[in-house]
C-alpha positions in Angstrom: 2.7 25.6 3.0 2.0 25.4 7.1 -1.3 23.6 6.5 0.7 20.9 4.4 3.7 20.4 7.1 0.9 20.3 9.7 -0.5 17.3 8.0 3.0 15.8 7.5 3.8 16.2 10.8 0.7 14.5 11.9 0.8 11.8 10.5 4.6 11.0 10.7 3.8 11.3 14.8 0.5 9.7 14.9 2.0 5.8 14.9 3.7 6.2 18.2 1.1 8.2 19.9 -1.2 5.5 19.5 0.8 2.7 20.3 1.4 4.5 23.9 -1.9 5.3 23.9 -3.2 1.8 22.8 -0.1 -0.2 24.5 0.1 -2.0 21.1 2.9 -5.0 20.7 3.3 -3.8 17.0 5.9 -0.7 16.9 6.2 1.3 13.4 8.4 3.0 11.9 8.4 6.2 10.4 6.0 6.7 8.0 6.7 7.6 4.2 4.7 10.2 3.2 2.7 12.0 -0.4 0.5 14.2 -2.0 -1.2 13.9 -5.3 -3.4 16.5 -7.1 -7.0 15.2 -6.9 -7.0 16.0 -10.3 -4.3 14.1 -11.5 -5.1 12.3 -14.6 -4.1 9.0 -13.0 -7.1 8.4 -10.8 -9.1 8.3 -14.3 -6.5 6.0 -15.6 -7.9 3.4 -12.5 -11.0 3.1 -13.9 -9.9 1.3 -16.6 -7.0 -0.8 -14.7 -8.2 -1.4 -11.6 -11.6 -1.0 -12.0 -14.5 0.5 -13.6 -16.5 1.4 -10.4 -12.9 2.9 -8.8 -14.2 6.0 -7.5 -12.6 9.2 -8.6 -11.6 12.0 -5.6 -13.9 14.4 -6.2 -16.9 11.4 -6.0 -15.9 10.5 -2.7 -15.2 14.0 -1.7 -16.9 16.8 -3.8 -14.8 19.4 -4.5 -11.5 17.3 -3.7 -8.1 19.0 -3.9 -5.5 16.8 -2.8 -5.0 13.1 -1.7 -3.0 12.6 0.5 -1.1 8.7 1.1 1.1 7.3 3.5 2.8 3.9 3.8 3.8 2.9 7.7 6.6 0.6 7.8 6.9 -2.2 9.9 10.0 -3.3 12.3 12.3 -5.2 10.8 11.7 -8.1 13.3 8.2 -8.2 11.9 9.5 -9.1 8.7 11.6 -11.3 9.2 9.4 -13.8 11.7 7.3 -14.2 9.3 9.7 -15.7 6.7 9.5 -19.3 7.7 6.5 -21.4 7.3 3.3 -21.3 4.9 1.2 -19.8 7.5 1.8 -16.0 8.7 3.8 -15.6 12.0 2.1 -14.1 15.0 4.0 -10.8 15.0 3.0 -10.4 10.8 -0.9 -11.2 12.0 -0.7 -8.7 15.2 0.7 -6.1 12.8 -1.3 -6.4 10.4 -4.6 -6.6 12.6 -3.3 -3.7 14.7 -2.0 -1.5 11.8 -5.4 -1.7 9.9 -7.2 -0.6 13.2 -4.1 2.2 13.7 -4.5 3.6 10.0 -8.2 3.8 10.9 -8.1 6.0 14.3 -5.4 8.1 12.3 -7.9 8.9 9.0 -10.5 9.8 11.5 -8.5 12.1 13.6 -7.1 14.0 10.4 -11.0 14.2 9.5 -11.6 15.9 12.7 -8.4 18.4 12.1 -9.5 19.1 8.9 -12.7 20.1 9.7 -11.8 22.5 12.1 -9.6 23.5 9.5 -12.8 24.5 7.6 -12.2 22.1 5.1 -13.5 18.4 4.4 -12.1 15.2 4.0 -12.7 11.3 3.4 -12.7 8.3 6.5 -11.7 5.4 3.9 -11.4 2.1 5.8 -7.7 0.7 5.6 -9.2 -2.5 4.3 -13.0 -4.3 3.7 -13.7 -2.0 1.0 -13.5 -4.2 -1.9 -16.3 -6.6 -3.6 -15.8 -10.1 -2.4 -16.4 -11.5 -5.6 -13.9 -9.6 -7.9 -11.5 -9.0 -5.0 -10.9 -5.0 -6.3 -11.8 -2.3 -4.3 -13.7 1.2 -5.1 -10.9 2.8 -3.8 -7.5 2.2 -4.3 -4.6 3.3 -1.4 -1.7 1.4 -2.9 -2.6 3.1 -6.1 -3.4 6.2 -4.9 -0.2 6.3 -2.8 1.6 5.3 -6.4 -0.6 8.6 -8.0 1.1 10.5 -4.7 4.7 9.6 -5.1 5.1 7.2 -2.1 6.3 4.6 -4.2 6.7 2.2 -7.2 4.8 -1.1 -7.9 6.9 -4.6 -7.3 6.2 -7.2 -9.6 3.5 -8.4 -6.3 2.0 -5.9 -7.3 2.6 -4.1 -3.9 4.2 -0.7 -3.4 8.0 -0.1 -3.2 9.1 2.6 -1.0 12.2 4.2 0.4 11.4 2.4 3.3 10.7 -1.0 1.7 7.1 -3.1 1.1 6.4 -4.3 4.3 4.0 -2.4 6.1 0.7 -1.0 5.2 -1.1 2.2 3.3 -3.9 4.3 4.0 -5.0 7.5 2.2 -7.3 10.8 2.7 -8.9 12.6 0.2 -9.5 16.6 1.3 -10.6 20.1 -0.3 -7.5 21.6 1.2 -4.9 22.4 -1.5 -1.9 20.8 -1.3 1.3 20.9 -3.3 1.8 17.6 -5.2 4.9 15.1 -4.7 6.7 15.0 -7.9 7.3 11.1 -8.5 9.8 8.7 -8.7 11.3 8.6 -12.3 12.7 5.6 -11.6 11.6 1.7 -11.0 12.4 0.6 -7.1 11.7 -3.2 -8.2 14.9 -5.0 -9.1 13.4 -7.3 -11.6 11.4 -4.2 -13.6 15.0 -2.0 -13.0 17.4 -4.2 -14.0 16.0 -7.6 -14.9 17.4 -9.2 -11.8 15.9 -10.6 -8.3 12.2 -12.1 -8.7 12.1 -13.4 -5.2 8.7 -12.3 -4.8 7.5 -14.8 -7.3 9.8 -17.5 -5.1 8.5 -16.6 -1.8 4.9 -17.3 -2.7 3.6 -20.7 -1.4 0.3 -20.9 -3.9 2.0 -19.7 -7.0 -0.3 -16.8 -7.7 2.6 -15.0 -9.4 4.0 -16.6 -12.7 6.8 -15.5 -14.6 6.1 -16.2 -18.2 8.0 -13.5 -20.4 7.1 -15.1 -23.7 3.2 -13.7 -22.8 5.0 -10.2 -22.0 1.7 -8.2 -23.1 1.8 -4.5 -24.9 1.1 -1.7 -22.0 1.1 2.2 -22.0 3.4 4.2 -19.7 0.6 4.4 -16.7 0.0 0.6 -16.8 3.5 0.5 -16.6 3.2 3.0 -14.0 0.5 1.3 -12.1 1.2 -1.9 -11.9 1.5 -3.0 -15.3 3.9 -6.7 -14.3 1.8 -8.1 -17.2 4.3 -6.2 -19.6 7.5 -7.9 -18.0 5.4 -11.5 -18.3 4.8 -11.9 -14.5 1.0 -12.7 -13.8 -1.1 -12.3 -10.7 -3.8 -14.5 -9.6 -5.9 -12.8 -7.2 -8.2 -15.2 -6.8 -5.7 -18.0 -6.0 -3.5 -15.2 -3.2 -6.8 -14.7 -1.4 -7.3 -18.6 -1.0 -3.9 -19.0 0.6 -5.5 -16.6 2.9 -9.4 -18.1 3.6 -9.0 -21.4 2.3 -6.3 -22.1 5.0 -6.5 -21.5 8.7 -7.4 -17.7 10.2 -6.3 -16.9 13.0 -9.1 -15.2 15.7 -7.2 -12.7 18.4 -9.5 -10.8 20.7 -8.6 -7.5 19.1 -9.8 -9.1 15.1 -8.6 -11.6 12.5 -5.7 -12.6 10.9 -6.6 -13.0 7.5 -3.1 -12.1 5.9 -0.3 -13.8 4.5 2.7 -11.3 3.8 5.0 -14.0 1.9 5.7 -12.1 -1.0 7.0 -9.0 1.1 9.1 -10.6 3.3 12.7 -11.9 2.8 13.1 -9.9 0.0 16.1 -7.1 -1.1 13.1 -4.9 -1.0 11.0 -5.8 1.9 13.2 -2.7 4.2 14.5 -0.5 1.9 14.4 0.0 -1.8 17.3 -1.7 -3.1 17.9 0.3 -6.5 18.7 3.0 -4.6 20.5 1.5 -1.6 23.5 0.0 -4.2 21.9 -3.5 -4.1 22.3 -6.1 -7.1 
């Protein structure tokens, strides 16, 4: 369909218009790219798992067709700078600040194409849209980039792409009809693969992910799906990962805030690639 590679194309070009355009220090890579039926029983299936007030497509968007996700990868230098230390590097915090605020610019400008498309679409922050209190959001874009065939969960309960974890997500819901990605039949996580690797849990310096198989609870195929580490007896305290984050020191650059951490996705046989497919143990 034109209108769909028009939107690919977009989006796989927008990072490095905008970093000329911006003169940002954070480069990206090429994006990975999905699309999900808005009707796709999934997004019912958050209300339950992620939340009860997770919005549905068509309630952000009436008359909803598609959603469309993307994950932008970062350079493999950010990665691996911010593998020392308990704190986040500078490069992590500047690609994180500046990758939220690119993800942003790009959802409104596909807003704006789509609309001279004579179609509609959504302008769903890249992040701030969750309660404080219960730390989950009305809106999911690692799940709904999950729903769109981007990726798989990691026991961190981040995404796993072709591309690896590290980098960021953003999603756009539209009325334009769009052809869905069939997903991955397959886990990209070592540990939920094969039984193997668990470094995630290693790299975290709070502890909010606990291995504990004997607690290994019962879950259907889409918990499994979405998420769902609770069946392989690794546990994630959300409450204790955002401390590491705002109980510590934040760093304040002119352009926002660094209130990220990134341990979990760095240093890891999945942080640049997905390892069950690139021959990795």
């Amino acid at each position: 369909m034109e209108i769909q590679n028009s939107i690919t194309n977009i989006i796989a070009e927008f990072p490095s218009h905008y970093r000329v355009a911006n003169n940002t220090r954070t480069n990206w890579l090429e994006p990975v790219i999905g699309f999900a039926d808005a009707e796709d029983p999934l997004f019912e299936f958050l209300k339950t798992i992620v939340s009860p007030t997770h919005a549905l497509p068509n309630e952000i968007v009436p008359g909803a067709k598609s959603v469309v996700a993307y994950f932008v990868p970062f350079e493999r230098r950010v990665n691996e700078s911010n593998i020392p230390e308990e704190e986040s590097s500078i490069e992590w915090d500047y690609a994180y600040i500046e990758t939220n605020q690119m993800l942003n610019a790009l959802s409104k400008y596909l807003h704006a194409w789509v609309c001279r498309e004579g179609y509609d679409s959504s302008e769903i922050p890249a992040t701030y849209n969750y309660d404080p209190i219960a730390l989950k959001s009305d809106w999911s874009h690692r799940s709904a980039a999950y729903i769109a065939g981007v990726g798989t969960f990691g026991v961190n309960n981040m995404l796993i792409t072709d591309k690896g974890c590290c980098g960021r997500i953003g999603s756009v819901i539209t009325t334009i009809p769009l052809k869905a990605t069939v997903r991955p039949t397959e886990e990209y996580c070592l540990f939920k693969n094969r039984g193997t690797c668990l470094a995630c849990v290693k790299r975290c310096p709070i502890g909010a992910l606990k291995v504990d198989r004997s607690k290994a609870v019962m879950a259907t195929g889409s918990q499994l799906a979405l998420g769902g580490a609770a069946a392989y007896g690794v546990f994630y305290d959300r409450h204790l990962c955002n401390s590491q984050i705002f109980d510590k020191l934040v760093r304040h650059f002119d352009n926002g805030d660094a209130d990220t951490c990134g341990k979990c996705l760095v240093g890891l046989p999945c942080s640049m690639g997905n390892p069950c497919r690139d021959g990795r143990i």
